[in-house]
C-alpha positions, 0 to 999 in steps of 0.5 A: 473516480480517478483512484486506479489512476493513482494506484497505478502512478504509486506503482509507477513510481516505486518501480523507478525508486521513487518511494516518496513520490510512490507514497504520496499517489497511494495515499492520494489513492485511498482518499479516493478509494474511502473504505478500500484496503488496497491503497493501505496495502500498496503502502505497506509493500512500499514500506517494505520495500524500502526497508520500513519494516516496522511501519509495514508490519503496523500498516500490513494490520490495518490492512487485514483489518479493512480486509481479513480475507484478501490473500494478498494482505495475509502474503505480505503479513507472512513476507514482514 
């Protein structure tokens, strides 16, 4: 599967400010990664990063949701 492929083109992109297309290869991502919480992740950080802070809290929670013990989701949950 090309699903790392795709994490890494999102993160690619949102280091250069491109949110758009950063978004566009996360959500890409997770229909790749069916069932995986780290694309959903990767899109609440761009969220954030962005300033979207209520869609990142609400895309945070599903997060943790997919993946209550991932210490990565409960970090970004405590930085919204």
């Amino acid at each position: 599967s090309l699903a790392p492929a795709w994490l890494g083109f999102g993160h690619s992109f949102a280091m250069q400010d491109e949110s758009d297309q950063a978004m566009a290869a996360y959500r890409t991502a997770s229909r790749l990664f069916i069932g995986s919480h780290v694309p959903v992740l990767c899109t609440a950080i761009e969220y954030l990063r962005t300033n979207n802070v209520t869609l990142a809290e609400q895309v945070c929670h599903q997060a943790k949701i997919m993946c209550p013990t991932d210490p990565l989701v409960l970090n970004e949950l405590g930085v919204v």
